[in-house]
NUVOPA-77322 format. One record per atom (N, C-alpha, C, CB): x, z, y; residue in one letter. Coordinates in steps of 0.05 Angstrom, whole numbers, plus 5000, padded with zeros to 4 digits. Each point is the difference from the previous one (the first is absolute). Last residue first. Glycine has a CB too. Layout:
N
XZYA;...
***
This chain:
176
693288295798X;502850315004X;499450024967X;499550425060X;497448695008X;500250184989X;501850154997X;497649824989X;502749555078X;498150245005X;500650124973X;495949815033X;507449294968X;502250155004X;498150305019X;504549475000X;490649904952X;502150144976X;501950165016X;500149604962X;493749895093X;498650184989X;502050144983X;495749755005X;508349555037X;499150235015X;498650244991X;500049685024X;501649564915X;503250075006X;497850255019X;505149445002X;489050014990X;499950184974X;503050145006X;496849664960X;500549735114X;498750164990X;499750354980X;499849495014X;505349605028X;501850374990X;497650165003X;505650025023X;492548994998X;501849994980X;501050254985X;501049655025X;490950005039X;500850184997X;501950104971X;496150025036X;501249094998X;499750165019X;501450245008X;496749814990X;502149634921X;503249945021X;499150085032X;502349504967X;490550744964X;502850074993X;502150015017X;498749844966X;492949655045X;500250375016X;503350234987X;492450034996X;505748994975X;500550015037X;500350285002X;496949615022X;500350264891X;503949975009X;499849965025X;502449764963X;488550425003X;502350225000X;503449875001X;496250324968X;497449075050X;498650225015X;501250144993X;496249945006X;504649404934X;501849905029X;499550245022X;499149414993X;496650744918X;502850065002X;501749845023X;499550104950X;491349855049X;501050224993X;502750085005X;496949934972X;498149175074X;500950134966X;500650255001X;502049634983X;491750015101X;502849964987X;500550114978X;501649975037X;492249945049X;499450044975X;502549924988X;495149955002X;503850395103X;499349774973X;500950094977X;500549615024X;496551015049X;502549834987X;499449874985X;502650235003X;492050505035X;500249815022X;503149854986X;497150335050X;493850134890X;503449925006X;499949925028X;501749814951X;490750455003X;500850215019X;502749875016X;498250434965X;495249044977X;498350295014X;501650145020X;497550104957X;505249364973X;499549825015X;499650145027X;498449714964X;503050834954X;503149955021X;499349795024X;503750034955X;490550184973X;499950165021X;502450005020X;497250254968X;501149044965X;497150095016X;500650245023X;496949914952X;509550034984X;499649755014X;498850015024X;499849834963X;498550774963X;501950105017X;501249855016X;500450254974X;493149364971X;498450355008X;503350025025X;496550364933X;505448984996X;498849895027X;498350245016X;499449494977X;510250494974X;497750144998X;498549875027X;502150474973X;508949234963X;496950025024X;497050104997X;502049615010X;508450584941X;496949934991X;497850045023X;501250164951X;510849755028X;497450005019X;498249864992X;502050055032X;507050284910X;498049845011X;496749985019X;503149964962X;507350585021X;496450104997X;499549745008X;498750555014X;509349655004X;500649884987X;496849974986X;505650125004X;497950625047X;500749725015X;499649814982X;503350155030X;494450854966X;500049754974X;500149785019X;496850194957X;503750665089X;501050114973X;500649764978X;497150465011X;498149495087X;503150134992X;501150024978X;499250225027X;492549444982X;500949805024X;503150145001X;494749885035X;498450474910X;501349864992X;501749815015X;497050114973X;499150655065X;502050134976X;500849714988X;497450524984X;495949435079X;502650135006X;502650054983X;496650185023X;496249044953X;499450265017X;502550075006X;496050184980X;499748824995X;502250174993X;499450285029X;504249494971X;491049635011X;499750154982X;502250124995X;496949774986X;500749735086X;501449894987X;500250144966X;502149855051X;493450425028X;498549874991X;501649884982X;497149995035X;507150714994X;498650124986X;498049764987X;500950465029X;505649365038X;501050044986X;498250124972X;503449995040X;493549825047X;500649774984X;501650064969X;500249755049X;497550915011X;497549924992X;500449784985X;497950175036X;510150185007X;499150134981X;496549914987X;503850365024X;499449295054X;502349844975X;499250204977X;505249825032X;490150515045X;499749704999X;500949944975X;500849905047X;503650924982X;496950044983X;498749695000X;498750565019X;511449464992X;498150075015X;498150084983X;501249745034X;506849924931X;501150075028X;497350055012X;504649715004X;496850384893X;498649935017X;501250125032X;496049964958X;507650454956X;497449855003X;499549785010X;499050335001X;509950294978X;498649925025X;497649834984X;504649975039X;500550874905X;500349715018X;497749865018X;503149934962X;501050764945X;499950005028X;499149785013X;503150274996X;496850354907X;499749735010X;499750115034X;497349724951X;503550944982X;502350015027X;499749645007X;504650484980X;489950094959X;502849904987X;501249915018X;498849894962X;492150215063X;500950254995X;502450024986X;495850115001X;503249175087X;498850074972X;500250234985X;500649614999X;497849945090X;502050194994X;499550124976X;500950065044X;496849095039X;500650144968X;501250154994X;499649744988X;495649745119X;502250024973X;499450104972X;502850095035X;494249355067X;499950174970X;502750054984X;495349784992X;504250005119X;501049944982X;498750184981X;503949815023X;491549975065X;502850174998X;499749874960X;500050635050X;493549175026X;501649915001X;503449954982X;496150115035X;495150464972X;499549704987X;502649854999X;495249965019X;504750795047X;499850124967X;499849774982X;497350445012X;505949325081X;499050134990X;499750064970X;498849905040X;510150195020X;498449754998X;497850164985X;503749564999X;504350855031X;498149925029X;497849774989X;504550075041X;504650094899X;498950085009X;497849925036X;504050224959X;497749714926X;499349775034X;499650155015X;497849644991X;501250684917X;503650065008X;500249785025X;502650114944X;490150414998X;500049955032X;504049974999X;494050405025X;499349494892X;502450095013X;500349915025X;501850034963X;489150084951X;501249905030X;502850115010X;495150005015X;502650074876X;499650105032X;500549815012X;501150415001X;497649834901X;500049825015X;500250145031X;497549694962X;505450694926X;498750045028X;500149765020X;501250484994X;499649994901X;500649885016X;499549905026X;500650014965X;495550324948X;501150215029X;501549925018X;500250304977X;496749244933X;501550335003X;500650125019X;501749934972X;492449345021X;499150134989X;501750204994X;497549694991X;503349865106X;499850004976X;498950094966X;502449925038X;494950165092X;502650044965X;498349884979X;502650555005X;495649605113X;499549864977X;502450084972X;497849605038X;501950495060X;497549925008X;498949924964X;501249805064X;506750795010X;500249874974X;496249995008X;505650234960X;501749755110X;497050025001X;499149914969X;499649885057X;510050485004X;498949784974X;497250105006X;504049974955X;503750315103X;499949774998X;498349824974X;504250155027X;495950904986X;498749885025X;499949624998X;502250505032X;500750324913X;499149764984X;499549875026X;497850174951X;510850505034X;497450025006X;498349804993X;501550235030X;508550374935X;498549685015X;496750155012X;502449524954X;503950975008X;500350015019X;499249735021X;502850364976X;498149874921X;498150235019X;499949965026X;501150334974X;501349054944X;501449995030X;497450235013X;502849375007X;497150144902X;501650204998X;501550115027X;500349814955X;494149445026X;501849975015X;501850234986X;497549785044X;493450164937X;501549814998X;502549964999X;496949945012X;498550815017X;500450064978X;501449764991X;496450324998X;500849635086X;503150254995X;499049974973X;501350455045X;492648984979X;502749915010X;502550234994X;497149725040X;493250544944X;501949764988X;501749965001X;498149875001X;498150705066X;501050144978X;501249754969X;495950485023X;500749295065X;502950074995X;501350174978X;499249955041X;491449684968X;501649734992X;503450105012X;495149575009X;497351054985X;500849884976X;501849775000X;495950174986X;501250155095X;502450164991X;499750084976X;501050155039X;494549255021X;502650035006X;501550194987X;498849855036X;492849644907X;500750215036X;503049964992X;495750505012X;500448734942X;500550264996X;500750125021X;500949944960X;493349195052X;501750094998X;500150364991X;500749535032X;491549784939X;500050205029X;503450064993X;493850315007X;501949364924X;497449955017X;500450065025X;497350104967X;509349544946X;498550235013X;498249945031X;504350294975X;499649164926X;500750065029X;498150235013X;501749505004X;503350174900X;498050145012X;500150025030X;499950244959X;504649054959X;500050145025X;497550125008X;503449715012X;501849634921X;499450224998X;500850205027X;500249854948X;496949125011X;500950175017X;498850175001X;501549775018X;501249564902X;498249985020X;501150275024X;495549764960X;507050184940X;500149715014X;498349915024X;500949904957X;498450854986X;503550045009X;500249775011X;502350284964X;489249925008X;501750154984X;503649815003X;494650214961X;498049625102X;500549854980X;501650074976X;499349755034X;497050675058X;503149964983X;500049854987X;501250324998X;492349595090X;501549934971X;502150114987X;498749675014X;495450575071X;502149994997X;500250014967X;501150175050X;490849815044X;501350024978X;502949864982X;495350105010X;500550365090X;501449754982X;500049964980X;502050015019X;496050705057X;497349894986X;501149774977X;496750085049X;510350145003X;499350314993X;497449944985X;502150285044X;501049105016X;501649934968X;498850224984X;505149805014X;492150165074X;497849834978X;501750044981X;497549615022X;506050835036X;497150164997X;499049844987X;499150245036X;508449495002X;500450184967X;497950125004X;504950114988X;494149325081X;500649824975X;501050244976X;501849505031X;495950865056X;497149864985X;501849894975X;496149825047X;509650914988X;499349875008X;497749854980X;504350075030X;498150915012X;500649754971X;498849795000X;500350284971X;504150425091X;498149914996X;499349834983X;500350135031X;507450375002X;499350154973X;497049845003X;503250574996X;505649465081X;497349894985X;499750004976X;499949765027X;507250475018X;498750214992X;497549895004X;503150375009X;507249294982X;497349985007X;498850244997X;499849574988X;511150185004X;497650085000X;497750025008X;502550094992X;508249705018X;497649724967X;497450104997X;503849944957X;502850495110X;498949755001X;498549874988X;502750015012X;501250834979X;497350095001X;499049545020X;500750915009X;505349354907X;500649945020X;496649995020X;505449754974X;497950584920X;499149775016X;500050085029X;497149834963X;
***
């Protein structure tokens, strides 16, 4: 990554400090499966990920602020890929432990919605096709934080899609 796409704000922000308090439905497989964490992974668990991910020793993690995973390990992060814009501002993503890839949410905003819509990281990549099970708790908290309107799930991940189109292509063309 390009020392453009990089922040070095590591402050976490209030709204994943409430998702982090959140509770989260699997519904044994029909609901969302996501652990979010209380505090970003330091700078240098979240590179050591990335080179193991990647199979790329020579990466670094600076452009991600992971804030959350899956039940296999899978991982959510903030991606500072705007550059000069703030941390809230920047694009979620996915990086699943079977190599699911992909864009989230063009902001933490669209990401609150996306979660009130009843879909997490992993399912917002991996099951396009997951029927959205609205959560009024996670609603509630998206009211709280979003500066974006409220919008469907999946209209929130195909904008942030046709934003950032060579996402996953970019990421595949890092590994080794």
């Amino acid at each position: 990554m390009s020392e453009t796409t990089r922040t070095d704000d590591r402050r976490f922000p209030d709204a994943l400090a409430d998702v982090a308090r959140a509770d989260f439905d699997y519904a044994d497989g029909h609901g969302v499966d996501f652990e979010p964490y209380a505090a970003f992974d330091s700078a240098e668990e979240t590179t050591d990920w990335l080179r193991h991910w990647t199979g790329n020793h020579e990466l670094d993690g600076d452009a991600y602020r992971v804030f959350g995973q899956d039940g296999t390990g899978g991982l959510a992060a903030i991606w500072c890929g705007r550059p000069g814009q703030s941390l809230t501002a920047q694009p979620v993503v996915f990086m699943g432990s079977e190599g699911e890839l992909g864009i989230v949410a063009g902001n933490l905003s669209d990401f609150l919605w996306v979660l009130a819509d009843g879909l997490g990281p992993m399912e917002a990549t991996a099951y396009e096709d997951r029927t959205p099970r609205p959560d009024a708790a996670l609603a509630a908290l998206a009211e709280r934080h979003a500066t974006t309107p409220r919008r469907a799930a999946r209209e929130i991940i195909a904008e942030a899609r046709a934003e950032f189109p060579t996402f996953a292509e970019d990421i595949d063309a890092l590994c080794r």
